[in-house]
C-alpha positions as CSV (number, residue, x, y, z in Angstrom):
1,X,6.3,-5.1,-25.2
2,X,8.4,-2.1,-24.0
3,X,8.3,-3.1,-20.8
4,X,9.2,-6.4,-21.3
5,X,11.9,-5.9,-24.1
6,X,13.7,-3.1,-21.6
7,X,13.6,-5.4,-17.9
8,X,15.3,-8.0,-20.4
9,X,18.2,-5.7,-21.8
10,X,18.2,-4.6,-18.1
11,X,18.5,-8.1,-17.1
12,X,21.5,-9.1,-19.5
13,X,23.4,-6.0,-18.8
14,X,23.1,-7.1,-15.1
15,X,23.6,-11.0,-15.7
16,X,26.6,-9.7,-17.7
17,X,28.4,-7.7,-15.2
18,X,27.7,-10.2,-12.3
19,X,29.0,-13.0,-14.5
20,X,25.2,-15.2,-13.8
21,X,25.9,-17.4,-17.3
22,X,29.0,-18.5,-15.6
23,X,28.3,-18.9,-12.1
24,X,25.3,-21.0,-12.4
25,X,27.1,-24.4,-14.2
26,X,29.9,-23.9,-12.2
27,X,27.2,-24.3,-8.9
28,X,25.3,-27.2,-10.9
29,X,28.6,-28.9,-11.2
30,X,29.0,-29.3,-7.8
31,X,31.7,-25.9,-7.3
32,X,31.3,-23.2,-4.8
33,X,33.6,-19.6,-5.3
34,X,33.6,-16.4,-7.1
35,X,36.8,-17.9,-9.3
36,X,34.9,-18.6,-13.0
37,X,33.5,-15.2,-12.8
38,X,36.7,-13.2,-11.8
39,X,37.3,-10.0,-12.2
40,X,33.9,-8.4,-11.5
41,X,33.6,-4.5,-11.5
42,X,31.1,-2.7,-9.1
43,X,28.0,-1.4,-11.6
44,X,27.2,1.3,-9.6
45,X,29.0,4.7,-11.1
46,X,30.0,2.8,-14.4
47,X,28.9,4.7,-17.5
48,X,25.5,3.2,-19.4
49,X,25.5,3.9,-23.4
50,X,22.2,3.4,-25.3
51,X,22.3,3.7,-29.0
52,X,19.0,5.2,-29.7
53,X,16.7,6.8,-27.6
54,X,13.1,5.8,-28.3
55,X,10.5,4.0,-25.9
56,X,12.6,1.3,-25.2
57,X,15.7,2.8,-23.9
58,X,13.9,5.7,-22.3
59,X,12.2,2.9,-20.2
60,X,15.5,1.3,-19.9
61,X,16.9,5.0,-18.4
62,X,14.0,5.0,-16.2
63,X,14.4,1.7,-14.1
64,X,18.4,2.2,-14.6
65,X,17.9,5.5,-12.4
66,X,18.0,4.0,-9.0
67,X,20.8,2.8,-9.8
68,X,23.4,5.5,-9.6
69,X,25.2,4.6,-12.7
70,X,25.7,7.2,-15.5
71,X,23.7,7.6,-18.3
72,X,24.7,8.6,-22.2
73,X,22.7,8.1,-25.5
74,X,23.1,8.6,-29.0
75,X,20.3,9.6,-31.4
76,X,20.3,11.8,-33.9
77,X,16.8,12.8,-33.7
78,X,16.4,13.3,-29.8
79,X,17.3,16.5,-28.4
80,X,19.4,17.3,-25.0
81,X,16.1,19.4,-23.7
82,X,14.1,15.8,-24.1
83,X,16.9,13.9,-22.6
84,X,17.2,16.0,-19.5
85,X,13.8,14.1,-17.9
86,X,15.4,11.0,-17.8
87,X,18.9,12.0,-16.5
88,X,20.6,11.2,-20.0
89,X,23.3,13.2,-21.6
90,X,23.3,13.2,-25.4
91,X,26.3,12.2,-27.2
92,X,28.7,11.7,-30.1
93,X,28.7,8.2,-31.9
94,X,32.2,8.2,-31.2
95,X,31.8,9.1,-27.7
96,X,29.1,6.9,-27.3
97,X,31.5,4.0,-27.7
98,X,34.5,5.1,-26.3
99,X,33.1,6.1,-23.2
100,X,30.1,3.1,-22.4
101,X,31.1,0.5,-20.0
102,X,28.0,-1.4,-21.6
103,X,26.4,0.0,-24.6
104,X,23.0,-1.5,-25.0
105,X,21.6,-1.2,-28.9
106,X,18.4,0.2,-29.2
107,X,18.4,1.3,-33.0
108,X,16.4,0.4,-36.1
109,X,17.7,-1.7,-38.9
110,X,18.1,0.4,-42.0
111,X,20.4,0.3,-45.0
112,X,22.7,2.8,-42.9
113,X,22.5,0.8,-39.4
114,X,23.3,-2.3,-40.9
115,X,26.9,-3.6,-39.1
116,X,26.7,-0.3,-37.5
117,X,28.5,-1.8,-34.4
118,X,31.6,-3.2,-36.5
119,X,35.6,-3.9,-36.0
120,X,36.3,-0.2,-36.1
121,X,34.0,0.2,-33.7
122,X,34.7,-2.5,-31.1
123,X,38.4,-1.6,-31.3
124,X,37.7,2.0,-30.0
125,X,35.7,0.2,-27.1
126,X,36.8,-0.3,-23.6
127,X,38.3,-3.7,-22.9
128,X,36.3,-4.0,-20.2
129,X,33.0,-3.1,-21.4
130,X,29.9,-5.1,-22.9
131,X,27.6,-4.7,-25.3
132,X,23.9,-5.9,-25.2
133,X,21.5,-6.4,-28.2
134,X,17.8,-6.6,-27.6
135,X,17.0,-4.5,-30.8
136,X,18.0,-6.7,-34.1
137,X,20.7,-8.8,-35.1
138,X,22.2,-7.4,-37.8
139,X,23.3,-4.1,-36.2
140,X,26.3,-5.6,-35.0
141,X,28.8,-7.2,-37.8
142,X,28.7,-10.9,-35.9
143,X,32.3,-11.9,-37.4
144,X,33.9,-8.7,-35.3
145,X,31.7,-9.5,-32.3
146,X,33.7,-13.3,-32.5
147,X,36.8,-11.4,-33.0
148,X,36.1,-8.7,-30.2
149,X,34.9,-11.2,-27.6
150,X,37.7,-13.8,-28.7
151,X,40.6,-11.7,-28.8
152,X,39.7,-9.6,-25.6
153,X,38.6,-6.0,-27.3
154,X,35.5,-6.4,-25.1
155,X,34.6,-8.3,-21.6
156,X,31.4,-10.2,-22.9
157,X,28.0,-9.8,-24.8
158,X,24.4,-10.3,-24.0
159,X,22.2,-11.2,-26.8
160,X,18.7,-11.4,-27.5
161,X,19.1,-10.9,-31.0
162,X,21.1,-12.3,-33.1
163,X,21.7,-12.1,-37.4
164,X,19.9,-15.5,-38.2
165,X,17.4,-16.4,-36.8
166,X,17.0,-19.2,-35.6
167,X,20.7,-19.6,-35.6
168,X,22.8,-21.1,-38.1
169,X,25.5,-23.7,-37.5
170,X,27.7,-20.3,-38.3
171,X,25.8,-18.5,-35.4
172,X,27.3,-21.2,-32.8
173,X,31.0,-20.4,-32.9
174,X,29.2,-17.0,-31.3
175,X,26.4,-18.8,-29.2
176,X,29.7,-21.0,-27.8
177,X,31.2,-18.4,-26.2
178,X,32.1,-18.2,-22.4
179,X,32.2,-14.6,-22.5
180,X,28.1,-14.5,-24.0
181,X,25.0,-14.7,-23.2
182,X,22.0,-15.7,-25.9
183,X,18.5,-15.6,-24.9
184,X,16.7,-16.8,-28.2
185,X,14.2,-13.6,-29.1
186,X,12.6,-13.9,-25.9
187,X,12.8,-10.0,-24.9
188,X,9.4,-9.2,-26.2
189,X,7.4,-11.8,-24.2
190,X,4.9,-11.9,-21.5
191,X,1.1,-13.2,-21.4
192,X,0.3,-9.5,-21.3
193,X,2.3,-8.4,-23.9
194,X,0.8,-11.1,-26.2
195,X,-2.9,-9.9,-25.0
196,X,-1.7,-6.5,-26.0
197,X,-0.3,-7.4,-29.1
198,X,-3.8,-8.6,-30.9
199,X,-6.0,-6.1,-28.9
200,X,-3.7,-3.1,-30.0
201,X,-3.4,-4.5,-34.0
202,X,-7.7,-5.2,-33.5
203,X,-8.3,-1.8,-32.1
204,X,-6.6,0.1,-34.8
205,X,-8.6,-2.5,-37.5
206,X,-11.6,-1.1,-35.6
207,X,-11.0,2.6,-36.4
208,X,-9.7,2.5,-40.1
209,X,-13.3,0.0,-40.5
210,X,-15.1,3.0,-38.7
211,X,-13.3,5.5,-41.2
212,X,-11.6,6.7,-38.2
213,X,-7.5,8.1,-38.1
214,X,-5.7,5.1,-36.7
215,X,-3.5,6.1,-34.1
216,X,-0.1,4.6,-35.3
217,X,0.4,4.9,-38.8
218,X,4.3,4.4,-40.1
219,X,3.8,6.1,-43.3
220,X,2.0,8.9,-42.5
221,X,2.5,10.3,-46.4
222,X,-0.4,7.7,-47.5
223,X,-2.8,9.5,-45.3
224,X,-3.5,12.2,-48.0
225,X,-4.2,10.0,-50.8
226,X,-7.0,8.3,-48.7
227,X,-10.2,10.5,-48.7
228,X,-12.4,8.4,-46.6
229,X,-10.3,8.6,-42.9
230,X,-12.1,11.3,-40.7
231,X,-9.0,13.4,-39.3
């Protein structure tokens, strides 16, 4: 689901900027006008952050390329020389954050990303930026994300992702919002992805059955304590 998960996080960062979550009940309602979404900022030449620079967010740098805008990452175990295909400048943390007009989370949840994106954090951000979660819910501290979006640290928020899931009646002061958008975990799916999904994990069944090296193993350690996998 890479492409899936990075044309969705392209999607909210777009929906964001052109104020979509806002427009559309004010048309429903019988209204006409750019007034519920005022003021919108042009997206082309604004600065594009992505914490973490796996699959996803390379993909995400890829379709973002046509779109003139400037691109920054942060990853501490990507190098500038593998950034310079896609057009990305490597970063700071901090500069990261002070400099994204949307910074788009694309990390893993670990004891040392947990609340990652906290108060300190949204503090040093523009007031004019957003921030999009497609990766997991937890990387952002949810009480400063209320406080950033309420008190006007940051423009607005698109979400995929949130800390519980499904949300709790504590998750709805966030879901409430004007300034948010919340798409319920939907980023990974499409029919194909799905049909990928169990072809993929039956594939891989297939070779460790045959005795053969499965091609993505996540703790590649246990691989020499098994004698039977051909290499």
């Amino acid at each position: 689901c890479v492409d899936e998960v990075s044309v969705h996080t392209l999607m909210l960062m777009l929906a964001c900027v052109r104020g979509i979550n806002k427009l559309i009940p004010y048309v429903k309602g019988g209204n006409w006008g750019i007034e519920p979404i005022k003021p919108v900022t042009r997206f082309e030449g604004c600065t594009i952050g992505l914490l973490g620079f796996g699959r996803i967010p390379r993909k995400v740098a890829k379709k973002l390329s046509g779109f003139d805008v400037n691109i920054i990452a942060n990853d501490p175990y990507v190098k500038q020389d593998e950034a310079d295909r896609y057009r990305v400048k490597m970063v700071s943390f901090e500069e990261l954050v002070e400099k994204s007009d949307i910074l788009s989370i694309h990390a893993p949840l670990l004891p040392t990303t947990k609340y990652i994106i906290n108060e300190e954090v949204f503090k040093r951000m523009k007031p004019t930026s957003y921030i999009i979660n497609t990766s997991r819910g937890p990387l952002i501290d949810q009480e400063a994300l209320y406080l950033a979006l309420s008190e006007g640290w940051i423009r607005g928020a698109g979400l995929d992702v949130l800390e519980n899931e499904p949300p709790k009646e504590e998750d709805r002061k966030i879901i409430d919002l004007p300034n948010v958008i919340v798409s319920g975990h939907s980023g990974f799916y499409s029919e194909e992805a799905l049909e990928d999904q169990l072809k993929l994990v039956s594939q891989e069944v297939g070779r460790v059955l045959r005795g053969e090296m499965p091609k993505n193993v996540v703790n590649k350690e246990v691989l020499d304590k098994i004698d039977w996998i051909k290499y």
